[in-house]
C-alpha positions as a printed NumPy array, in Angstrom:
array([[ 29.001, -24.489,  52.149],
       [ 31.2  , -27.571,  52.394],
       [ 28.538, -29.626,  53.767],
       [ 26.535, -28.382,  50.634],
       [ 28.966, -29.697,  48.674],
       [ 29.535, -32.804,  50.304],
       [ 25.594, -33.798,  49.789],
       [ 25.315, -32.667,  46.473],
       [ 28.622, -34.634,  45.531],
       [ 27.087, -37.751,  47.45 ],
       [ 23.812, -37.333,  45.205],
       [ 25.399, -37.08 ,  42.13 ],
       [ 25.878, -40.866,  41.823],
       [ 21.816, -41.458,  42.444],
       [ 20.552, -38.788,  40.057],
       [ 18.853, -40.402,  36.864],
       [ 19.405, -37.198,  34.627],
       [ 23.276, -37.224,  35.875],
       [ 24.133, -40.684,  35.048],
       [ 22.335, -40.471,  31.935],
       [ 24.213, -37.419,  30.244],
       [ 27.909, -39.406,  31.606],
       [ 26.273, -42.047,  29.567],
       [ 25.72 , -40.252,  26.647],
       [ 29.171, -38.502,  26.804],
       [ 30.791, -41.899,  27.009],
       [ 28.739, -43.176,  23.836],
       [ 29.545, -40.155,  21.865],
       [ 33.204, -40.413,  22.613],
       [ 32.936, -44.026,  21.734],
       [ 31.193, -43.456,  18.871],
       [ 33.687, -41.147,  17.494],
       [ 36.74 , -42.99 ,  18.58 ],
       [ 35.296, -45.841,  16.587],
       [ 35.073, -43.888,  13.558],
       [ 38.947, -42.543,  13.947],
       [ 40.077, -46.386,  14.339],
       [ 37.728, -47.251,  10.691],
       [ 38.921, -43.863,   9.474],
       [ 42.425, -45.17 ,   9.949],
       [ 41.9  , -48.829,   8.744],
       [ 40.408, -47.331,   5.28 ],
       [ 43.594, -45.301,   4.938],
       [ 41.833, -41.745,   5.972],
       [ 43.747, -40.18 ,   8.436],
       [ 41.642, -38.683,  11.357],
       [ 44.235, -36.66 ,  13.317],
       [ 43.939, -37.101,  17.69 ],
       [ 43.794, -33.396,  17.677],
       [ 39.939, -33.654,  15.921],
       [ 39.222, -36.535,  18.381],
       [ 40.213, -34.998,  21.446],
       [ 38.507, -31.217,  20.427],
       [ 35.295, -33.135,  19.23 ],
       [ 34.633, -33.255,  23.621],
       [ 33.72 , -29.552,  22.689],
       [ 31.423, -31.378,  20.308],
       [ 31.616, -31.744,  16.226],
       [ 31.659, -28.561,  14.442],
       [ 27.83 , -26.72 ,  14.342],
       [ 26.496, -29.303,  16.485],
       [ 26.829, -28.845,  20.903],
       [ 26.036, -32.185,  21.904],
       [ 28.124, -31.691,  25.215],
       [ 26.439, -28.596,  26.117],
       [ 23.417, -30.291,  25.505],
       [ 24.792, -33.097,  27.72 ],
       [ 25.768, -30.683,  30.523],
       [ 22.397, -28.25 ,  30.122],
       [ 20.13 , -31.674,  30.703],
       [ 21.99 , -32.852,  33.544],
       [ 22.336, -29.556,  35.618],
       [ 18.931, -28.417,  34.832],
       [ 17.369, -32.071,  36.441],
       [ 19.997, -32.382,  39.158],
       [ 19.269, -28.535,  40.716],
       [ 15.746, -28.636,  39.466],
       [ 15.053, -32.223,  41.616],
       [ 15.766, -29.341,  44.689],
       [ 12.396, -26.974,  43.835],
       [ 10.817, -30.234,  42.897],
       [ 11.508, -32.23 ,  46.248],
       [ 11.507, -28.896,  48.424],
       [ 15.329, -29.416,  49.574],
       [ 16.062, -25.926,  49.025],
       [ 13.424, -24.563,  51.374],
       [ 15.075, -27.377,  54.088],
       [ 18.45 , -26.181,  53.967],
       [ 17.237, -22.404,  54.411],
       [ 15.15 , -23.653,  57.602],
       [ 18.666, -25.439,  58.985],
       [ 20.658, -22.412,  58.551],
       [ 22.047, -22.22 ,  55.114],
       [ 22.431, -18.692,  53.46 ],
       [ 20.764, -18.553,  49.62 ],
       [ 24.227, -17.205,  48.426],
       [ 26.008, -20.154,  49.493],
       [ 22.83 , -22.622,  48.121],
       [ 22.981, -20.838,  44.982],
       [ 26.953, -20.936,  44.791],
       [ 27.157, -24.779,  45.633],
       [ 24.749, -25.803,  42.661],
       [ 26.995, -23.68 ,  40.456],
       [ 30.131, -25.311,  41.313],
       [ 28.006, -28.615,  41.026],
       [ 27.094, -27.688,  37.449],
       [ 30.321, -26.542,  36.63 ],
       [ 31.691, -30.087,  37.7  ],
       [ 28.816, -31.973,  35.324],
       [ 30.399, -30.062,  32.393],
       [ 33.973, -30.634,  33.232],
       [ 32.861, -34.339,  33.857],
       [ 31.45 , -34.961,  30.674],
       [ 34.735, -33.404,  29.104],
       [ 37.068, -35.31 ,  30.788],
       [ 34.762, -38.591,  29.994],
       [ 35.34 , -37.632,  26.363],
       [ 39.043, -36.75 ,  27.073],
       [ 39.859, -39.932,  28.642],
       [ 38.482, -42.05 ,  25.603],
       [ 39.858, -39.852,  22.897],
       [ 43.262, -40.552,  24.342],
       [ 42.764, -44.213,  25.254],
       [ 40.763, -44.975,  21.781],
       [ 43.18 , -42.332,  19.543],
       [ 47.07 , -42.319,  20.822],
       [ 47.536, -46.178,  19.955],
       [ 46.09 , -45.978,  16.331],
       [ 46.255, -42.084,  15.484],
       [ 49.611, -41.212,  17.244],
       [ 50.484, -37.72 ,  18.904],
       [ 49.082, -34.334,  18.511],
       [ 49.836, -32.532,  15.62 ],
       [ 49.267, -28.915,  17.411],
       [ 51.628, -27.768,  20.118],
       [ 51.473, -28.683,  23.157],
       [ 50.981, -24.691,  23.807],
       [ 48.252, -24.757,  21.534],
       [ 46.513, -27.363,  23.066],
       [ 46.675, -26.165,  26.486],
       [ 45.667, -22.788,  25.521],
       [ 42.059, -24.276,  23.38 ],
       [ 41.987, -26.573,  26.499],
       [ 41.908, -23.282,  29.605],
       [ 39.076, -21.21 ,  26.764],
       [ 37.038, -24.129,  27.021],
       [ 37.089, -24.92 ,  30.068],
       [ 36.026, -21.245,  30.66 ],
       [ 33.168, -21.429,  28.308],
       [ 32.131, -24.695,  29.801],
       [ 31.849, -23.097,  33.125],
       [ 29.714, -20.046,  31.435],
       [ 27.646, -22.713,  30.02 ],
       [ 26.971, -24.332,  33.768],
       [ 26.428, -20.612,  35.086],
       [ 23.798, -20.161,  32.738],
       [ 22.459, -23.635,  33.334],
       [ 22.45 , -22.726,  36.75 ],
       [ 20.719, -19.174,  36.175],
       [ 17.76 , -20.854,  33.624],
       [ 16.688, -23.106,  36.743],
       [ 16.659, -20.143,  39.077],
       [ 14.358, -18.416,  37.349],
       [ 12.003, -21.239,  35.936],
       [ 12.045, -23.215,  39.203],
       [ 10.82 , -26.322,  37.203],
       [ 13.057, -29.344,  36.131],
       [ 11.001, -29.832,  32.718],
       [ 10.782, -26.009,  32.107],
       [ 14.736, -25.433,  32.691],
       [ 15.49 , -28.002,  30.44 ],
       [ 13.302, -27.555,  27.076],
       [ 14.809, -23.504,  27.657],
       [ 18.3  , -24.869,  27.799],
       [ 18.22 , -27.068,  24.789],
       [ 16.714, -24.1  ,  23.164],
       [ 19.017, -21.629,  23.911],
       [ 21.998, -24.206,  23.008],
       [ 20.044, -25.094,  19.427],
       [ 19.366, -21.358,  18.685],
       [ 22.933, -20.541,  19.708],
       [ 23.993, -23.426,  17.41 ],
       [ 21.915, -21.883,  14.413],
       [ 22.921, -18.389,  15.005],
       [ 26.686, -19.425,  15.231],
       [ 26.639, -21.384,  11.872],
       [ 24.358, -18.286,  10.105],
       [ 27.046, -15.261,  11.457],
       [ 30.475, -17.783,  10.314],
       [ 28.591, -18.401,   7.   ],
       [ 28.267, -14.678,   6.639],
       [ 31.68 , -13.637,   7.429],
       [ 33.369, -16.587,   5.143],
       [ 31.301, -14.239,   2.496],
       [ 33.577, -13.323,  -0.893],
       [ 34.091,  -9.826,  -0.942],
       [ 33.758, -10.174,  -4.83 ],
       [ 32.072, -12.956,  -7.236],
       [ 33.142, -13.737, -10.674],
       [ 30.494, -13.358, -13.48 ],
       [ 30.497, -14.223, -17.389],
       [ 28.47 , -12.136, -20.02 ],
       [ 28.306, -12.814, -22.99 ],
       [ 28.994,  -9.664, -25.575],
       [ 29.469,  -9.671, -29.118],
       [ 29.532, -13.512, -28.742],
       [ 32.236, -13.751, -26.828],
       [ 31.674, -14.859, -22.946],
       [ 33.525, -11.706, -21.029],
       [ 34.232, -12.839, -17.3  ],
       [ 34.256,  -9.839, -14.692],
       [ 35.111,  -9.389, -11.214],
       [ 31.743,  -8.153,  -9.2  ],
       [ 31.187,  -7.079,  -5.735],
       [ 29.375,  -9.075,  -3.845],
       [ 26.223,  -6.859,  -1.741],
       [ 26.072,  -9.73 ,   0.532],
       [ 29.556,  -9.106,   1.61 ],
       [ 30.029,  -7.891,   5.801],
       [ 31.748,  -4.113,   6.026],
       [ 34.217,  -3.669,   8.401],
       [ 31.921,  -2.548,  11.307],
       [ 29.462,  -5.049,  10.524],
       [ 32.118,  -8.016,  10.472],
       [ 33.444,  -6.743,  13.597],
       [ 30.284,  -7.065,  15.521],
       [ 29.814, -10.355,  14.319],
       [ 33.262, -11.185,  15.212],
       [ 32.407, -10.159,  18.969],
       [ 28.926, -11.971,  19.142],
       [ 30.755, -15.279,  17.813],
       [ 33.241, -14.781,  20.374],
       [ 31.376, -14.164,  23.118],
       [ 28.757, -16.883,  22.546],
       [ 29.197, -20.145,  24.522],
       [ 28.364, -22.546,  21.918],
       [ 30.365, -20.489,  19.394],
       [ 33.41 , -20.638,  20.983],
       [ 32.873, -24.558,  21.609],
       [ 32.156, -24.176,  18.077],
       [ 35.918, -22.883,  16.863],
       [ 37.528, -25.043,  19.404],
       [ 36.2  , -28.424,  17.962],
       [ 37.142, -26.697,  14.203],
       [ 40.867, -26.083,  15.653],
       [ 40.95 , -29.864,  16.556],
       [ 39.861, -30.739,  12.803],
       [ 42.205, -28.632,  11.332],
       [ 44.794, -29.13 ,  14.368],
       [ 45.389, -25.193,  14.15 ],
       [ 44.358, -22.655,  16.655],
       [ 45.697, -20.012,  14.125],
       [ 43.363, -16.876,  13.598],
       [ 41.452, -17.552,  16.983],
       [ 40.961, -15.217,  19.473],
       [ 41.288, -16.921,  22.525],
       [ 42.197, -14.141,  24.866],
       [ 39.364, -12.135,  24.029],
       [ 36.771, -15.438,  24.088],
       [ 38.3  , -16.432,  27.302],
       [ 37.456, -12.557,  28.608],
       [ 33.831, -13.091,  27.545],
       [ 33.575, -16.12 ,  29.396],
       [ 34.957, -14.824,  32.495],
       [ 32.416, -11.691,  32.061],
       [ 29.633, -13.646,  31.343],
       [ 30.29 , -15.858,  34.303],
       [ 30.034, -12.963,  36.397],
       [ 27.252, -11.255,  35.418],
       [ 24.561, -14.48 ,  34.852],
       [ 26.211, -15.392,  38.658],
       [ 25.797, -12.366,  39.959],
       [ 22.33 , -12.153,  38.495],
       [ 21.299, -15.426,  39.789],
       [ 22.156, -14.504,  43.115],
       [ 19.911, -11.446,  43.2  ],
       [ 17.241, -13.642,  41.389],
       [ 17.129, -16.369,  44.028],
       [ 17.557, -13.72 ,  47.181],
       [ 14.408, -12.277,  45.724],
       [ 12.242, -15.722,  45.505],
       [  9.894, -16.702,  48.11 ],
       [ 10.142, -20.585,  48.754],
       [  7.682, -20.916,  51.463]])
């Protein structure tokens, strides 16, 4: 497995798709630390907390997952395409450790693109912004959940090419599944920031009469809980409430325990269902 890793590290460098999402990263980060320094030269305060959590990417939109789905999907996808996986299981290799080493691979093109944003935010932000405003508990605690849902994102990455076994395929499916979880994210947070009740004005006897009316639109309580655990245990959801703690420089009223648990689950089980997947295909 270490020789595995040791060729797919020395590969990284030559893959088109890979050098293209670091490229992107660094242009978004770029892009956004440009708009903190104008922000701050107009007298509108952009806090390094926002900059820093926009890695996880600006509130409703993934880009880095987007980043990170395109640049797994064509770096294990050039294997099916080139044949390389059917030469390593001639030379001895075992599918589990194949499979595993193109996960950790993916896993690092995530944390890569993070770090590229990371390393701006700080160099482009501390200068003109000036510290964090959250705790330095708070930001190490937003920092270990995504990290966690970054790696779920990679393990699903690495799952979608498994079982399309085409580059182009694996990555129109990932973009999907990042844009519907995007949509479905924004829809289920704009339903439970619902008003329990709405105000309304009638007019009687000439006189406009205001009165308090319940809204039908409004989530119960075992309604809002399930949407609480689907928000929390989507990838791009929790991205999504880490990059709004950075704006608001608050991780107050997260749950990160129980997001980081749903990570850690869904790393399992798309792992452990990749494995079976790819013991099952025939690559001859």
């Amino acid at each position: 497995m270490l020789k595995l890793m040791r060729c797919n590290i020395a590969r990284l460098p030559r893959e088109n798709g890979v050098r293209i999402s670091f490229l992107l990263a660094l242009l978004y980060a770029v892009g956004l630390g440009a708009v903190a320094v104008i922000s701050k030269v107009r007298n509108v305060q952009l806090a390094t907390d926002a900059l820093f959590f926009y890695a996880y990417g600006l509130p409703g939109l993934g880009i880095p997952g987007m980043l990170a789905g395109v640049g797994c999907c064509l770096f294990v996808g050039r294997d099916y395409h080139d044949g390389t996986i059917r030469n390593k299981l001639v030379i001895g290799h075992s599918r589990v450790s194949i499979y595993l080493t193109n996960l950790l691979t993916c896993i690092g093109i995530g944390l890569m693109i993070n770090l590229i944003h990371f390393a701006v935010a700080l160099f482009m932000g501390l200068p003109v912004l000036g510290g964090f405003v959250m705790s330095w508990r708070e930001v190490v605690l937003l920092l270990v959940t995504g990290t966690l849902a970054m790696i779920a994102y990679a393990s699903l990455f690495n799952l979608v090419v498994v079982l399309s076994r085409n580059m182009t395929a694996a990555v129109i499916i990932t973009l999907l599944c990042v844009v519907v979880m995007g949509f479905a994210t924004s829809i289920l947070t704009a339903l439970l920031s619902q008003p329990e009740f709405y105000e309304t004005v009638e007019i009687i006897n000439g006189e406009p009469v205001t009165s308090m009316v319940k809204n039908p639109t409004y989530p119960g309580p075992a309604v809002r809980f399930i949407v609480e655990q689907i928000i929390d245990l989507l990838p791009t959801a929790q991205l999504y409430q880490l990059s709004y703690a950075g704006a608001y420089c608050t991780a107050e009223g997260l749950h990160l325990l129980r997001m980081a648990l749903y990570a850690v689950g869904m790393i399992v089980l798309s792992t452990g269902a990749g494995i079976w997947a790819f013991r099952k295909q025939d690559l001859k």
